[in-house]
C-alpha positions in Angstrom: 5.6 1.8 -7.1 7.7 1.9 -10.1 6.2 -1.7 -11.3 2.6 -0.2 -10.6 2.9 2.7 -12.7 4.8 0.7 -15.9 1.9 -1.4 -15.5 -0.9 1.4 -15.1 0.9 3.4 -18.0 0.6 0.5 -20.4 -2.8 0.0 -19.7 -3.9 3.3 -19.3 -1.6 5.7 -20.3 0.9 7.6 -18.7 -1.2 10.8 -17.8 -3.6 8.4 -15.8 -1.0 6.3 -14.3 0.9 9.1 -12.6 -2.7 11.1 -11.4 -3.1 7.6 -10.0 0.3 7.2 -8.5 -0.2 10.8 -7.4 -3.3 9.8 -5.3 -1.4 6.4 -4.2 1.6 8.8 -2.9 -1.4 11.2 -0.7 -2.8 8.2 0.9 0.6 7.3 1.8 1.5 10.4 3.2 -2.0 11.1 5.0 -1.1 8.0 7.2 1.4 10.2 9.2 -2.2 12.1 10.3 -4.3 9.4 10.9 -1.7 5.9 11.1 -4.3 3.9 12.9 -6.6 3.7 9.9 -5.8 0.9 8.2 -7.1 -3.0 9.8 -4.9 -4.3 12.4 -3.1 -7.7 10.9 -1.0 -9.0 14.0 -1.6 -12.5 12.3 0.5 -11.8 9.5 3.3 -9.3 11.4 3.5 -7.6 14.5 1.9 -4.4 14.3 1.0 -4.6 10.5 -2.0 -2.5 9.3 -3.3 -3.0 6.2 -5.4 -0.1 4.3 -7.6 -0.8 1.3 -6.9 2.2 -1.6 -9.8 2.6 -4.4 -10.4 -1.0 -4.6 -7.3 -2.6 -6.4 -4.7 -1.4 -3.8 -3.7 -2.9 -0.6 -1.1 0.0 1.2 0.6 -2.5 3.8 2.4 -0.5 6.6 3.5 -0.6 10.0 3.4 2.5 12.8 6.3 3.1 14.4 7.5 5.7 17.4 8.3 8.2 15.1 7.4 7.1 11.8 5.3 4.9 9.6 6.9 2.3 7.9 5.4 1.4 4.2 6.1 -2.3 3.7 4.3 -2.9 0.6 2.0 -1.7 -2.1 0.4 -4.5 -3.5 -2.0 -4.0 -6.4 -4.8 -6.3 -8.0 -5.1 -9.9 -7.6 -1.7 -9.9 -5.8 -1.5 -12.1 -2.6 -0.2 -9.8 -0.4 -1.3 -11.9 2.4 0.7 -14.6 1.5 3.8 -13.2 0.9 4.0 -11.6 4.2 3.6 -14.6 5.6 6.7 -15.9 4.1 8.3 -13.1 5.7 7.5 -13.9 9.2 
C-alpha cells in the first residue's frame, strides 16, 4: 500500500491519503468477520475473491483455514485481472 499512498499523497495530500489508507486498512481487516464477501474468481486462482473498495480499489484476497490471505491491492485503471493471470 505504500505505492498507493505516495501516489494518493501527491495527488491529494497526505492527510487525505492516510484517512484513505486508514479506511483501505478497515476493509481489510473486516474481511476476517465477513471473508466470503468479496466475488468468487476461481477463473483467475483457486479460491480468489475479489472485493470492490469505494470505486477505484480492487482488495484481491484468498480465505484460508485460519486466515485470510491479502494478495493484492490494486488501485485505478490497474489490470489486476491480468496480472493474476500471469501468476497462475
Amino acid at each position: 500500500m505504500t505505492e498507493l499512498g505516495l501516489y494518493i499523497a501527491d495527488q491529494a495530500g497526505l492527510a487525505i491519503a492516510n484517512a484513505y489508507l486508514d479506511r483501505v486498512y478497515l476493509a481489510c481487516m473486516a474481511l476476517a468477520e465477513f471473508p466470503k464477501r468479496g466475488r468468487l474468481r476461481d477463473d483467475l486462482l483457486p479460491g480468489l475473491r475479489m472485493l470492490p473498495f469505494e470505486r477505484r480499489v480492487t482488495i484481491a484476497y484468498r480465505v484460508l483455514k485460519t486466515r485470510v490471505e491479502i494478495i493484492s491491492i490494486a488501485y485505478g485503471g490497474r489490470d489486476l485481472e491480468r496480472e493474476l493471470r500471469k501468476t497462475k
